[in-house]
DRENBA-177237 format. One line per field, with one value per residue (C-alpha): x negated, y, z; residue number from 1. Coordinates in nm, 4 decimals. Example, Ala and Ser with C-alpha at 12.3 -4.5 7.8 and 13.67 -1.06 7.14 Angstrom:
BEGIN
xx <- [-1.2300,-1.3670]
yy <- [-0.4500,-0.1060]
zz <- [0.7800,0.7140]
seq <- [1,2]
//
This chain:
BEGIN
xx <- [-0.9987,-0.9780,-1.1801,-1.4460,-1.3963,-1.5584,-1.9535,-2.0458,-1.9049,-2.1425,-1.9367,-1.8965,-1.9658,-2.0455,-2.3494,-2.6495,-2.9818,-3.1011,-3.3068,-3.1269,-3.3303,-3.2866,-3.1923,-2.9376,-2.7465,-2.4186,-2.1775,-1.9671,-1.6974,-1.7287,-1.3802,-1.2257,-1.1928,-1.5517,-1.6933,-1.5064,-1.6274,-1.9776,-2.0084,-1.9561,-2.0463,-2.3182,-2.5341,-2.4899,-2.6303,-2.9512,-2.9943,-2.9565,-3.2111,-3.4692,-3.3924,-3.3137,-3.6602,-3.8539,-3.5361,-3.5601,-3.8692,-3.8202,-3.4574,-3.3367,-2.9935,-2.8811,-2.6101,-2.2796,-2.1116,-1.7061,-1.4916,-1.0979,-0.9104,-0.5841,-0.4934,-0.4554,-0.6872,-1.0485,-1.2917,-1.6396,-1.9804,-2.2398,-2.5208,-2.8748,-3.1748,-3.4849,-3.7868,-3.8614,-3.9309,-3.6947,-3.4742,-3.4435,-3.0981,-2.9572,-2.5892,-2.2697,-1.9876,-1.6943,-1.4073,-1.1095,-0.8992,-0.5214,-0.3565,-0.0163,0.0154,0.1482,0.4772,0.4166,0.3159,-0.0454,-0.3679,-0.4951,-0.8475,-0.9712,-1.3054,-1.5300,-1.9129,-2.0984,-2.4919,-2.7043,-3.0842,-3.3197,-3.5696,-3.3229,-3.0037,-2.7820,-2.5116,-2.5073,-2.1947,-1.8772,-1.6933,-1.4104,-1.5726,-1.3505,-1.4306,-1.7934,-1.7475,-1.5033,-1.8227,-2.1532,-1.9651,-1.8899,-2.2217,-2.4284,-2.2300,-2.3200,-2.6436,-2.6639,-2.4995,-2.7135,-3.0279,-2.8125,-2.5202,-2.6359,-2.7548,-2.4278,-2.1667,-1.8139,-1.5911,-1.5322,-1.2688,-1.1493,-0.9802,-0.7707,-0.5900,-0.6814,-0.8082,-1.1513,-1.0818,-1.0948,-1.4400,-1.5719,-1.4472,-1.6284,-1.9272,-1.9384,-1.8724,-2.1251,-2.3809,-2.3045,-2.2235,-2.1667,-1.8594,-1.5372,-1.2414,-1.1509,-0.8652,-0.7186,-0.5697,-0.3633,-0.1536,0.1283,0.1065,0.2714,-0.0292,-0.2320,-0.0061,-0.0111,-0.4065,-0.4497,-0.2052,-0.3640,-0.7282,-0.5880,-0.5101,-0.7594,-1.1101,-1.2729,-1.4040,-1.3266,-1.3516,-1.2644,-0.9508,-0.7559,-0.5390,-0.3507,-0.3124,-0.1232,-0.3543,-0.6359,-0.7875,-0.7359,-0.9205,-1.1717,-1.4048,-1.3109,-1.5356,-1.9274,-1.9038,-1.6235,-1.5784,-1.3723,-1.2435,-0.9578,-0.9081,-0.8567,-0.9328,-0.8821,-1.1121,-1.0085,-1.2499,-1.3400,-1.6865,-1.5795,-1.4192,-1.7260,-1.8393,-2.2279,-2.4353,-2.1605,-2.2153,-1.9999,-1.9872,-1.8292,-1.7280,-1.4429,-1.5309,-1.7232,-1.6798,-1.6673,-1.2964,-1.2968,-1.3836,-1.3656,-1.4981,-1.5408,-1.8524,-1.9013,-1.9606,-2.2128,-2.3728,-2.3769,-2.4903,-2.8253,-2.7650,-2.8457,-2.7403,-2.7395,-2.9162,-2.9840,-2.6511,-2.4548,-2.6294,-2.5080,-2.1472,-1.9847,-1.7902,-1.9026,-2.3000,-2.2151,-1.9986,-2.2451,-2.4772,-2.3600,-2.2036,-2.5563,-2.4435,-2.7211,-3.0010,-3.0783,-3.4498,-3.2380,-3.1349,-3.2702,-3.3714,-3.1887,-3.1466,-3.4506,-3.6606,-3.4679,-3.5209,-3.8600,-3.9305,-4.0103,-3.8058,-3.6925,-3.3320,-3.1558,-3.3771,-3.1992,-2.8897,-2.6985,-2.7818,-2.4824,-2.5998,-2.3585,-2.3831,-2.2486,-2.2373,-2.1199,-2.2970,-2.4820,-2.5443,-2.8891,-2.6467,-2.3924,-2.6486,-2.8114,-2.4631,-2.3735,-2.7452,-2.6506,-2.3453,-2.4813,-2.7911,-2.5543,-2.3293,-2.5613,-2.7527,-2.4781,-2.4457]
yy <- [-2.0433,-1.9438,-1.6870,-1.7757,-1.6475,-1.2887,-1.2631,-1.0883,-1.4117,-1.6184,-1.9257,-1.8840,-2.2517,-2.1143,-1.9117,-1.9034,-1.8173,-1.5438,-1.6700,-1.7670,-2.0550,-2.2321,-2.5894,-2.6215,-2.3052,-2.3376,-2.1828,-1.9077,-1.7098,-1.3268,-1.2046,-0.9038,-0.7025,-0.8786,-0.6796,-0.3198,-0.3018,-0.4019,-0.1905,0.1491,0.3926,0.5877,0.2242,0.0815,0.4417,0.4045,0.0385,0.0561,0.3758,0.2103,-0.1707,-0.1196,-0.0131,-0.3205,-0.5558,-0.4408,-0.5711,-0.9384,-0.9994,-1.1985,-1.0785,-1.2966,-1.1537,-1.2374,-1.4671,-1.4716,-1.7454,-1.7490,-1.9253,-1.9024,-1.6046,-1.3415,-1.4240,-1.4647,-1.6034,-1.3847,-1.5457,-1.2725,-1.4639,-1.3052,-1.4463,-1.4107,-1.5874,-1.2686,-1.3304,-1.0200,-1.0718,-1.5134,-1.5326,-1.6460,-1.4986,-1.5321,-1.3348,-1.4964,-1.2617,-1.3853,-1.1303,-1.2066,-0.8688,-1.0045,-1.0152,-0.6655,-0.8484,-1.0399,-0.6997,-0.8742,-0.7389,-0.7999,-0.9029,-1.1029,-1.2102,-1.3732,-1.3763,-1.6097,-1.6209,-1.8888,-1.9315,-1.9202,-2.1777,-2.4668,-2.3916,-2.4150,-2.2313,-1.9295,-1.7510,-1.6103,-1.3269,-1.0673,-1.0064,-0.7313,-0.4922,-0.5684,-0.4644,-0.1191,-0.0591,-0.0828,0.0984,0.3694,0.3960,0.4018,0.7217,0.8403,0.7530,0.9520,1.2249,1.2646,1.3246,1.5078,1.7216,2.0708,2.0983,2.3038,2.1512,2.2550,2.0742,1.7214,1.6316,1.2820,1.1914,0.8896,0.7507,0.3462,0.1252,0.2506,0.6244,0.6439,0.4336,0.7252,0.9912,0.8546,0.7843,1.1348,1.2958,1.0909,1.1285,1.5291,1.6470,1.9992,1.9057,2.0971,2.0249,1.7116,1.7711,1.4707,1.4060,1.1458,1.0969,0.9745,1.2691,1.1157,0.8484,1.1448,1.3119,1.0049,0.9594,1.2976,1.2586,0.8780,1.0600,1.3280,1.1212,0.8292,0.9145,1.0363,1.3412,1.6207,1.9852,1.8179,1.9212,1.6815,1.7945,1.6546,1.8983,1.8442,2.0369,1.8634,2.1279,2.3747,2.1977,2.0301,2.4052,2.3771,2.1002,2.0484,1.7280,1.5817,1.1949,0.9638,0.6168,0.5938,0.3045,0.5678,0.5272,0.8887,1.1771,1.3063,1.5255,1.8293,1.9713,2.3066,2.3020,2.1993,2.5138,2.5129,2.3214,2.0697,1.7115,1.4550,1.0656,0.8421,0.5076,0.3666,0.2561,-0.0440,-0.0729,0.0924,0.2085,0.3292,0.6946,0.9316,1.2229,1.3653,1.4674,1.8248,1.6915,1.4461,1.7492,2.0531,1.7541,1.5576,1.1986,0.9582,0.5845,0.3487,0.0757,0.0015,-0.1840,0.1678,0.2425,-0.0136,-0.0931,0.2838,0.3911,0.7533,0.6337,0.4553,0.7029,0.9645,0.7941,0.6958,1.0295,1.1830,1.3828,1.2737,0.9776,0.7302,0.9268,1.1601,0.9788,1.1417,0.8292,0.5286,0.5305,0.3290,0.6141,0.8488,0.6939,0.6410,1.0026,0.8519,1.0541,1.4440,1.4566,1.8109,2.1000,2.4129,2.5006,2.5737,2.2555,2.0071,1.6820,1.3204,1.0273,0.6940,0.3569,0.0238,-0.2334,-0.5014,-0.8046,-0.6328,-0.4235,-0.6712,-0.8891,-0.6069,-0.5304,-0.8784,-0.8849,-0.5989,-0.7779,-1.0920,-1.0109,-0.7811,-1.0055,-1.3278,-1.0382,-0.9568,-1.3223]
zz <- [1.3866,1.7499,1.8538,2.1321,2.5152,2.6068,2.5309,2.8743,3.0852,3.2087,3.1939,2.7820,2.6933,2.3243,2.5253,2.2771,2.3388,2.1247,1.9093,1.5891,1.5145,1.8477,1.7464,2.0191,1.8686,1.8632,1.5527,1.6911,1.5280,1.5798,1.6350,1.4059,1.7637,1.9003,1.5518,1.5946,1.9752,1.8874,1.5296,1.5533,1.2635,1.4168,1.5379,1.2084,0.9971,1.2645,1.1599,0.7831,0.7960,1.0208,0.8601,0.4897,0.3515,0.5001,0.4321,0.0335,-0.0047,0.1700,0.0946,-0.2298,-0.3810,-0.6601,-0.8782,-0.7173,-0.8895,-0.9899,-1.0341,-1.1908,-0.9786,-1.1355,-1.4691,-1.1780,-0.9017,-0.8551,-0.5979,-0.5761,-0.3735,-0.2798,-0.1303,0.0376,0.2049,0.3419,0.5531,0.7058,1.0658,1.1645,0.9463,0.9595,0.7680,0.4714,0.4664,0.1997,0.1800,0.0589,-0.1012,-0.2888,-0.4821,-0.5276,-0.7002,-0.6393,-0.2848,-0.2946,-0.3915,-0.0329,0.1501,0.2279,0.1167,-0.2084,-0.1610,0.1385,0.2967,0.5200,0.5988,0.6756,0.8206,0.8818,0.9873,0.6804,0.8933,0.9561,0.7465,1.0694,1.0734,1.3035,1.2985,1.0820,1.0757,0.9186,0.5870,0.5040,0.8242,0.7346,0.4212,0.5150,0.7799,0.5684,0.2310,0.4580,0.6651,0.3768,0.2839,0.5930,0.5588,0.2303,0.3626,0.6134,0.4073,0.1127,0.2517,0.3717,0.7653,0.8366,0.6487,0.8008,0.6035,0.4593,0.2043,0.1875,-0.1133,-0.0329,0.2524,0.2182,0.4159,0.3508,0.4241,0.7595,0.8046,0.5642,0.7694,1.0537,0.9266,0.8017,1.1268,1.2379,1.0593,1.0086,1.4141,1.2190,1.0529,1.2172,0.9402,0.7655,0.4640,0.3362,-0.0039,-0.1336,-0.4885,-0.1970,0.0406,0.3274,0.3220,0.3804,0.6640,0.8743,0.8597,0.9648,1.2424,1.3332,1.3158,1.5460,1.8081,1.7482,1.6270,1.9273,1.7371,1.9917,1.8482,1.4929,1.2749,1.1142,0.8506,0.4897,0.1985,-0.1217,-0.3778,-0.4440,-0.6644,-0.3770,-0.1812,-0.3547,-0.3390,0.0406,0.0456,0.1688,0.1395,-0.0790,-0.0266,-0.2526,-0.2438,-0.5332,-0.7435,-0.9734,-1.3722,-1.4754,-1.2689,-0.9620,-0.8580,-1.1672,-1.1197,-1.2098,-0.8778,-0.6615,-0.4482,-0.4839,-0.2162,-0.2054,-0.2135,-0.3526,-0.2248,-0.4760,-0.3415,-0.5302,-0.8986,-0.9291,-1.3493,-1.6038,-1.6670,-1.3225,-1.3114,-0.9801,-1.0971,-1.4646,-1.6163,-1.5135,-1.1653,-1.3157,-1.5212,-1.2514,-0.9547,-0.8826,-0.8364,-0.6600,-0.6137,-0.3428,-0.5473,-0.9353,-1.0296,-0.9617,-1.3012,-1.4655,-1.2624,-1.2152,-1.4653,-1.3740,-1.4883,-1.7458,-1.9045,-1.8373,-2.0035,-2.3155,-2.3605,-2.3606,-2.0594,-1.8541,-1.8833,-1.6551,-1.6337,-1.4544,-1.1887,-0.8393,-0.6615,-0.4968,-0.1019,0.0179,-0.2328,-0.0140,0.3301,0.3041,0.1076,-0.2200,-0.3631,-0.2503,-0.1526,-0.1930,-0.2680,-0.1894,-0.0361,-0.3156,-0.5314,-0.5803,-0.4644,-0.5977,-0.4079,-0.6361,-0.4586,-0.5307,-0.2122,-0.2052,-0.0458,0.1500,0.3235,0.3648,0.5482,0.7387,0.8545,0.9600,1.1168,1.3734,1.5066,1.5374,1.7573,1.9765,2.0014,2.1364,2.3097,2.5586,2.6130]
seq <- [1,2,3,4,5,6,7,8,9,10,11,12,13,14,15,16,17,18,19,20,21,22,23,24,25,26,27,28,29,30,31,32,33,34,35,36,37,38,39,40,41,42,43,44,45,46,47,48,49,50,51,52,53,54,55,56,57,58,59,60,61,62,63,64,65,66,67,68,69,70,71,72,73,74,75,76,77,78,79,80,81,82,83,84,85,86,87,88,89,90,91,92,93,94,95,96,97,98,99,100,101,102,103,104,105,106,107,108,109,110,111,112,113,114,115,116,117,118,119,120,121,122,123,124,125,126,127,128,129,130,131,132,133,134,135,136,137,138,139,140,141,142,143,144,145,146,147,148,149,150,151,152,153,154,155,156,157,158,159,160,161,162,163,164,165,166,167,168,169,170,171,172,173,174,175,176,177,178,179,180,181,182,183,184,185,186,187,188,189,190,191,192,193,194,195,196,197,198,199,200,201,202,203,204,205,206,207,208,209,210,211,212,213,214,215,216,217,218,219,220,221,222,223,224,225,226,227,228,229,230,231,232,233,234,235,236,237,238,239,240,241,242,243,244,245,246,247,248,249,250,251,252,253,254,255,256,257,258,259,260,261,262,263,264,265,266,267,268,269,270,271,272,273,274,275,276,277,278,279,280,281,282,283,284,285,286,287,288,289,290,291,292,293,294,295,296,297,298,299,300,301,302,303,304,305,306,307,308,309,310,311,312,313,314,315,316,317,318,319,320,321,322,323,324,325,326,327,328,329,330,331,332,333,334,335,336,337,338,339,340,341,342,343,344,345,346,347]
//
């Protein structure tokens, strides 16, 4: 689908009016590059602080729901709504997963969003599910790191060098102005070299350094805040290498054979989750868990707790704080909420 002429021209026949329930709205199609020049990382941490405790409470999140499309492949459907006046949308995300494009050089997993108005059912708009997706992950680490990480962390180690990686590193540096070295890791080193040397001369970070490093357990102590998005089944990260008043965001596992860190982390950290299914989904939890390393009474709070002050984030400077996510659909639509409005707004 063709993506529709520039927003800020007056002469846009797809020109909406604002309000998302106007009956003479008109479907648009937010464009991959409409989405990064409206989103960036520090907007979107501002809206899911100031949006996501209010949109908890309203929103309904079914339990997305998987379908086999063929022995390898699978089609997933993670729907939200809500009747909320600021927030009048029901929204879908639409992902399919096909593990053997590698063999084609083409992504494995693929998706698109949709939103439409929760008081007439019109549809509203569509857009690049994955970017979505590589935004709200990472600005709800952000988010977390901005209430957990110490005041003057210096350093951030990113463990991986996907797709996902350099969204994190922004929203860290975002939320966290203090940070002044970035170390990346990755099993393929080279990986790692060129997303230093892309960060370097692409992330708008001035006074920032950018730099790979082959020794991960070197540089995991380095670390105030340690971020991770692996696919990885065995531990990367060992607790015993944590420096005290680091904290550790977890973003890759979503079940349970997926591990990022091992259980020392688990043990010498407080933890927190984004939402309830991280203690059910991540292998981390659940392996925790039934190994009697921790219980789930342990647990230091979700985000909204956090946000709101429910619940008391880091305590001291030299406590180890872990951050575990695994998304959602409220953040999903919160996201897609944000680009929408801008968008018709600059209409």
């Amino acid at each position: 689908m063709a993506s529709i002429p520039d927003p800020l021209n007056n002469d846009n026949p797809n020109k909406n009016d604002t309000n998302p329930n106007n009956m003479n709205t008109i479907p648009i199609f937010i464009s991959t590059e409409s989405l990064h020049a409206i989103l960036s990382h520090q907007t979107l941490i501002d809206h899911l602080q100031s949006s996501l405790p209010a949109a908890s409470s309203t929103l309904q999140t079914p339990i997305r729901q998987s379908y086999s499309v063929s022995q390898s492949s699978s089609l997933l459907l993670m729907p939200s709504w809500s009747s909320s006046p600021s927030l009048p949308y029901v929204g879908v995300k639409l992902v399919t997963c096909f593990p053997q494009n590698s063999t084609l050089n083409l992504p494995g997993v693929h998706a698109s969003y949709v939103l439409f108005s929760s008081v007439t059912g019109q549809t509203l708009a569509s857009m690049d599910g994955t970017v979505l997706t590589l935004y709200r992950t990472s600005c709800v680490s952000g988010l977390a790191s901005k209430i957990l990480a110490r005041n003057d962390s210096e350093t951030l180690v990113m463990i991986g060098a996907g797709a996902m990686a350099p969204h994190l590193i922004k929203a860290h540096l975002s939320a966290r102005p203090s940070l002044r070295r970035v170390i990346i890791w990755n099993r393929t080193i080279e990986k790692a070299r060129k997303l230093a040397e892309e960060m370097r001369e692409n992330a708008g970070f001035d006074g920032v350094c950018f730099e790979s490093n082959e020794c991960l357990e070197e540089i995991v102590g380095l670390g105030d805040i340690v971020s991770c998005a692996t696919n990885s089944e065995t531990p990367v990260v060992k607790g015993e290498r944590l420096k005290a008043g680091a904290h550790l965001d977890l973003v890759g596992s979503f079940k349970h054979s997926m591990r990022e860190c091992d259980d020392e982390a688990i043990r010498r950290g407080r933890v927190f989750v984004d939402n309830e299914a991280a203690l059910v989904e991540a292998g981390e939890l659940v392996g925790a868990f039934e190994r009697r390393v921790i219980e789930k009474g342990d647990i230091g709070g979700n985000l909204v707790e956090l946000i709101k002050g429910e619940k008391v984030g880091r305590r001291s400077s030299e406590e180890i704080t872990v951050f575990k996510s695994v998304g959602s659909a409220i953040v999903d639509i919160l996201a897609a909420q944000l680009v929408y409005e801008t968008y018709v707004g600059k209409q």
